[in-house]
C-alpha positions, 0 to 999 in steps of 0.5 A, spaced: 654 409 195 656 413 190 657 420 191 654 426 186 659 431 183 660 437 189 655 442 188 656 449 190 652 451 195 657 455 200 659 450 204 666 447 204 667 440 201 660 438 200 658 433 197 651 430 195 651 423 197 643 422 195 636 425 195 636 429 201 642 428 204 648 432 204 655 431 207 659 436 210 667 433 211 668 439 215 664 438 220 664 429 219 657 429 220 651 428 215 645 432 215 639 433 211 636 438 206 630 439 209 625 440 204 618 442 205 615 436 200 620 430 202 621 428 210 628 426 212 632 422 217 637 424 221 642 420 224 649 425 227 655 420 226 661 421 230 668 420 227 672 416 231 667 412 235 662 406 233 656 407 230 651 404 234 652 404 241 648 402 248 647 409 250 644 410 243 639 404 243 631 406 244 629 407 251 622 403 249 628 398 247 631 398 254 625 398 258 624 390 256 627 386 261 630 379 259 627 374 263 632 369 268 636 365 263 636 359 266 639 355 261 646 360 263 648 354 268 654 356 273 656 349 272 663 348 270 664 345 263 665 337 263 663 336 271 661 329 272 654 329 272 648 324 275 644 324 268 645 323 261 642 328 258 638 334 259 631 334 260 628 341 256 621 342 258 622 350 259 618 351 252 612 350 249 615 346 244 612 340 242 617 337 238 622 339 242 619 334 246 620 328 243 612 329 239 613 327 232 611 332 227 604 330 223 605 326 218 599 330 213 602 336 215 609 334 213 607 331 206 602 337 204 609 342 206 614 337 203 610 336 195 610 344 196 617 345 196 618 340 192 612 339 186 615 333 183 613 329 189 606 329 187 608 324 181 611 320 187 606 313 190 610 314 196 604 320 198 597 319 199 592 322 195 589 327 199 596 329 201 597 331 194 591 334 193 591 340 197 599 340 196 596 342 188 590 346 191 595 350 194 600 351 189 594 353 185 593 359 189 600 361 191 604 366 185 607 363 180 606 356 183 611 357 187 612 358 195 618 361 194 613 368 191 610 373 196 603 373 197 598 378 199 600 383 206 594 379 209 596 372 206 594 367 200 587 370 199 584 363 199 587 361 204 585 367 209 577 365 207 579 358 209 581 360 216 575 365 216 571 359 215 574 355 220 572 361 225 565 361 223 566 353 223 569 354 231 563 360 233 557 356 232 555 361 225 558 366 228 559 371 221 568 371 220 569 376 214 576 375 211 577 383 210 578 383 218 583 376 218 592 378 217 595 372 216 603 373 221 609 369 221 607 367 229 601 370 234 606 374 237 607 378 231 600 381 230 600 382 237 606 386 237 602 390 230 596 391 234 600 394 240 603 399 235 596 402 232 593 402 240 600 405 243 602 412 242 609 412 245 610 419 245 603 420 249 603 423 257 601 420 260 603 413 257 599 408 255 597 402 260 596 395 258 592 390 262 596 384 263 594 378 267 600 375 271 602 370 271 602 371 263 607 369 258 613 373 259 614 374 251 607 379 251 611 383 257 617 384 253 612 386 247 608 392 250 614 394 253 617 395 247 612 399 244 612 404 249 606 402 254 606 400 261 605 393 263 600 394 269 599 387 272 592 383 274 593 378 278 590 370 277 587 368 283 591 360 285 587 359 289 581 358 285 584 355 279 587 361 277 580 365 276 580 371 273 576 376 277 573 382 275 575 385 282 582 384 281 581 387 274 578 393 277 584 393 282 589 394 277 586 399 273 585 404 280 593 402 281 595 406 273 591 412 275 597 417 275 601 412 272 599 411 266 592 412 261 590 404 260 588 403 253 588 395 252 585 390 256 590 382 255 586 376 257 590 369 255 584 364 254 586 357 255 592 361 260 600 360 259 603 359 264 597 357 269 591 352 265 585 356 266 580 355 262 575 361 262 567 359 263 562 364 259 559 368 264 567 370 266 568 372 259 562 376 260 563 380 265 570 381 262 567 384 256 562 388 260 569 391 264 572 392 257 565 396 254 566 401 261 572 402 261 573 404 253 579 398 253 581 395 247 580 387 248 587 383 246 585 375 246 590 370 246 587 363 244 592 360 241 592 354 246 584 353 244 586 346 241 589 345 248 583 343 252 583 337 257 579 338 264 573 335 265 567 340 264 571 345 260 570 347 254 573 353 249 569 358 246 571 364 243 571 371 246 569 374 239 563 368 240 561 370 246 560 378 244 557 377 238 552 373 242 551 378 248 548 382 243 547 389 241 550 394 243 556 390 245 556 386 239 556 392 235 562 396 239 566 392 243 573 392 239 577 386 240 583 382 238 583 374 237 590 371 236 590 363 234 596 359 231 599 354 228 605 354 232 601 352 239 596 348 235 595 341 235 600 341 230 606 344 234 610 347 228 614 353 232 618 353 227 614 355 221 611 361 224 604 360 221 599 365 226 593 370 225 589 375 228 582 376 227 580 384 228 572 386 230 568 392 230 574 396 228 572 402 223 575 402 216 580 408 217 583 404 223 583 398 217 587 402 213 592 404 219 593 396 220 593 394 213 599 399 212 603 397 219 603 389 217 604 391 210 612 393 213 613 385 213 611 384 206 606 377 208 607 372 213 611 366 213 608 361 206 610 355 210 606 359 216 601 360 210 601 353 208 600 350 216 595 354 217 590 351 212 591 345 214 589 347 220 583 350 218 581 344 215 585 339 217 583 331 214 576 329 215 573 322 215 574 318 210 580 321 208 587 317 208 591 321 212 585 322 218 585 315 222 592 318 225 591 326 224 592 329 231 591 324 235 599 322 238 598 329 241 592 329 244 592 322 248 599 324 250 597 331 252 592 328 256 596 323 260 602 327 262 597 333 265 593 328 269 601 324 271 603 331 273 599 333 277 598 326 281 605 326 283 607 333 283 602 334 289 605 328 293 611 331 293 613 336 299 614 343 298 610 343 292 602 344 290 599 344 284 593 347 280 589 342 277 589 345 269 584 344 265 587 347 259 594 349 255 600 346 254 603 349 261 603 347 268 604 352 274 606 349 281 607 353 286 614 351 290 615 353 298 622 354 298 625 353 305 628 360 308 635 357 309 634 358 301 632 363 299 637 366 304 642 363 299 639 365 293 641 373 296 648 372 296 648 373 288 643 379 287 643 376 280 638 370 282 631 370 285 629 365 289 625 360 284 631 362 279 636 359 284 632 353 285 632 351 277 639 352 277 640 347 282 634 342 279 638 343 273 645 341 275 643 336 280 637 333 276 638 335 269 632 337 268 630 344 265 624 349 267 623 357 267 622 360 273 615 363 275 619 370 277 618 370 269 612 371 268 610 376 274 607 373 281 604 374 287 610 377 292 613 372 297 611 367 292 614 362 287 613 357 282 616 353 277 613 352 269 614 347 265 611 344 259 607 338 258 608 336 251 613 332 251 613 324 249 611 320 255 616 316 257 620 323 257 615 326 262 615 320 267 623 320 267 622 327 268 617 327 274 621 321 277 627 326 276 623 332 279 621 328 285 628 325 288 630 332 287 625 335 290 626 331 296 632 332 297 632 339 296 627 340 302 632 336 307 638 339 304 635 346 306 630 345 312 
């Protein structure tokens, strides 16, 4: 902020302002000194108006639509209501949803913000033990410190071995792991080394549908195309080769598809993928030259009869040569959607195959912009790495409140949700979410045309909110077939919670089908 004796240079009232920046008080703007060795930037402000302003903001900015915030009621404040309180299942949030957090976890974060609870009786041993395992390996012995852009490095191997552990032997090499604050942000990084905004045509991302509104928001941003693969609900919510070929023949004109985004177990629909889905996925993106993005953070999530989680970086290493050796991909996990459930830790990672040392070098630099990913992050994902084994104190009650819970609510929800007219759902063999299809009579959708502002499912949650109290996003969130409708809502909430839900839901919907029939 402090300005440079004025130079002499043939313009009036110049005044230095900085390496490479000049103010012209005549003109009341500021513009560079260009110079052939140093790169500038340059921003025109106006006198008498605001510095920034919508008409300013990046059009890549603007291209990301908001979804419907259905929590945004038209209802009037104070108005009696049927209910106490709202029920909030519209995130994947466990402990929003009445889920303790685990005690370990919170024991090993606890002893790391604050060392002298490691000389209290009130913790466990091995709970203080990793918390002096871990203090050991942060700079300074402090969380407080930065740490490496990739994250604490024993930390990082932890999390390959915990990789190598999860594929049967299949080799990790921590130089391809970056520890983030949160999945979403190494994809977003990812985005930016396959997506060139400045590119004709645009570039194009596969994207299934229905698909988690966050990653939509995300390729948009960067300047890319969403180009829409739908799932098939009348099988579960498949994914099929076909349709992916489908979506790539609509880009053409459109956009140049450089990226291919799976979500394995899905969000919002709960597929679980078998192995020979997942090959031919591989095989479409090796012919096609596409990028393979694969959200697996729900990989802990897993509760179908038969299913199972495995990696996609498993199954191309198996299929062998030569696409274990080309196929380049992305594999995102974390600790928010965990059986921890720490959201608000932002704890995740991506793990990064085949790609070639000068690519690295980029990636290396884009997540270097944000320093490292969060300590505590850092801290949750070792503990998810290697969490307590038998014979540890902590063991007996590591996990297993979520699990039991999960499975229960799911198998609930299903029985009574398609014992109710006008809704249907998918049994899900996976994830945190279910999807269910709701048929809304004509007489109301007709009413959800009167405001422009409101789609069809987007209406009915309005309505199951001020009537029932019950909060759930619509499924227009998350891209669907045309002239169909769902409704999602979370699965990782306390039971007695969910029952009081379902029973909510079910007069709610009964009602609603007679009231517009």
């Amino acid at each position: 902020n402090q300005k440079h004796p004025t130079k002499n240079s043939g313009c009036e009232n110049q005044t230095l302002l900085g390496e490479g920046w000049t103010e012209l008080r005549r003109e009341q703007t500021v513009v560079p000194k260009i110079s052939q060795s140093k790169p500038f930037f340059c921003c025109i402000i106006s006198a008498n108006s605001k510095s920034v302003t919508a008409s300013q903001i990046c059009s890549h900015t603007l291209r990301c639509e908001l979804c419907a915030d259905v929590r945004i009621s038209a209802c009037p404040q104070g108005a009696a209501k049927p209910y106490k309180d709202v029920i909030n299942v519209s995130w994947g949030d466990p402990h929003r949803g009445g889920l303790k957090p685990l005690t370990f976890v919170r024991q090993v974060l606890a002893a790391c913000f604050y060392p002298e609870l490691l000389d209290s009786s009130k913790l466990p041993l091995d709970a203080k033990q990793r918390a002096e395992w871990l203090l050991e390996r942060c700079e300074g012995s402090s969380v407080g410190c930065y740490t490496s852009t990739a994250g604490i490095s024993d930390v990082v191997h932890r999390v390959s071995e915990f990789i190598r552990r999860r594929d049967g032997g299949v080799p990790s090499h921590p130089k391809n792991i970056f520890i983030t604050c949160g999945s979403q942000w190494a994809l977003t990084n990812i985005l930016k080394i396959l997506v060139d905004s400045e590119a004709s045509p645009r570039a194009g991302v596969l994207v299934p549908a229905p698909g988690h509104s966050t990653t939509v928001w995300s390729v948009t941003g960067q300047g890319a195309v969403v180009v829409p693969y739908y799932l098939c609900e009348e099988e579960g919510w498949a994914l099929k080769v076909e349709e992916l070929q489908r979506a790539l023949d609509s880009a053409e004109g459109v956009c140049k598809p450089v990226a291919l985004y799976v979500i394995n177990p899905g969000n919002p629909a709960g597929l679980v993928q078998s192995r020979e889905s997942m090959e031919e996925v591989i095989r479409f993106a090796s012919e096609k030259k596409l990028f393979l993005l694969a959200d697996e953070v729900y990989q802990d999530y897993i509760y179908g009869e038969g299913s199972r989680f495995i990696s996609y970086k498993k199954v191309v290493a198996e299929m062998g040569a030569p696409l274990s050796d080309s196929v380049q991909l992305a594999s995102f996990h974390s600790a928010s959607k965990g059986m921890m459930g720490e959201c608000g830790l932002r704890g995740g990672y991506v793990e990064l195959l085949n790609l070639d040392p000068a690519v690295m070098e980029y990636v290396y630099k884009i997540f270097s912009i944000g320093s490292c990913g969060s300590v505590s992050g850092q801290l949750a994902l070792d503990i998810m790495s290697s969490p307590p084994q038998p014979g540890d104190s902590s063991y007996p009650l590591y996990e297993q409140h979520i699990r039991s819970t999960l499975v229960h609510n799911v198998k609930t929800a299903s029985e009574v949700l398609n014992r109710l007219p006008g809704l249907s759902c998918q049994p899900g063999d996976g994830g945190a979410f279910l999807f269910p299809r709701v048929d809304i009579p004509p007489k109301a959708i007709q009413r959800a045309q009167v405001t422009e502002t409101q789609k069809p499912d987007t209406f009915y949650c309005v309505k199951l909110l001020e009537e029932a109290g019950v909060l759930v996003s619509p499924g227009c969130d998350f891209t669907q077939k045309e002239g169909t409708h769902h409704i999602r809502l979370c699965t990782l909430v306390c039971s007695d919670v969910f029952e009081e839900l379902l029973r909510r839901l079910s007069n709610f919907q009964t009602n609603f089908m007679k009231d517009f029939s």
